[in-house]
C-alpha positions, 0 to 999 in steps of 0.5 A: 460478490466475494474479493479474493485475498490477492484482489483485497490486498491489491484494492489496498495499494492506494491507502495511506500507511497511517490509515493501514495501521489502524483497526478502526478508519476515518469514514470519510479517510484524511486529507493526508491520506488523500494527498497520498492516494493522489500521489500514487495515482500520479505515479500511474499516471507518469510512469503508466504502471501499477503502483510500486511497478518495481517491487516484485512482491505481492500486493499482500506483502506490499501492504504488510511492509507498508503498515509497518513502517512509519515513514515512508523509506523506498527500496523497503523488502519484506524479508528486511522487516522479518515479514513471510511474503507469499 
C-alpha cells in the first residue's frame, strides 16, 4: 500500500524536530523524542483535536517549519522561514 505525500506528512506531526532533521534515525527513536510524541498526544487528548489544530497550513508545511527550527517557538509560519507551503 502506497502513502500519499498528504498522508506521509501527516504520520509525521508526532515526530520530534530533532529526529525530522536527521537522514538517518534512531531505530528505537530517543527518549527525548518520545516525551515529545507524548507531549502532543496530550495535546489531543486536552484539546480534542489534530496536533497544531490552530495552524492552518498543511501537515507537509507543518513538518518543513518543524525540521528548521531548532527550538521549538509557537506561532512559527512558513512564509517566516522563506519556505513555499503548498
Amino acid at each position: 500500500m502506497q502513502v500519499g505525500e498528504y498522508e506521509f506528512y501527516r504520520d509525521q506531526l508526532w515526530t520530534a524536530p530533532e529526529l525530522l532533521r536527521m537522514t538517518t534515525r534512531p531505530i528505537n527513536g530517543t527518549q527525548k523524542a518520545d516525551v515529545y510524541s507524548f507531549a502532543i498526544i496530550l495535546q489531543e487528548i486536552m484539546f480534542r483535536e489534530e496536533p497544531y489544530f490552530i495552524d492552518t497550513d498543511t501537515p507537509q508545511c507543518m513538518i518543513r517549519d518543524l525540521s528548521f527550527i531548532t527550538h521549538l517557538h509557537f506561532g512559527i509560519r512558513c512564509g517566516l522561514l522563506g519556505v513555499a507551503c503548498a
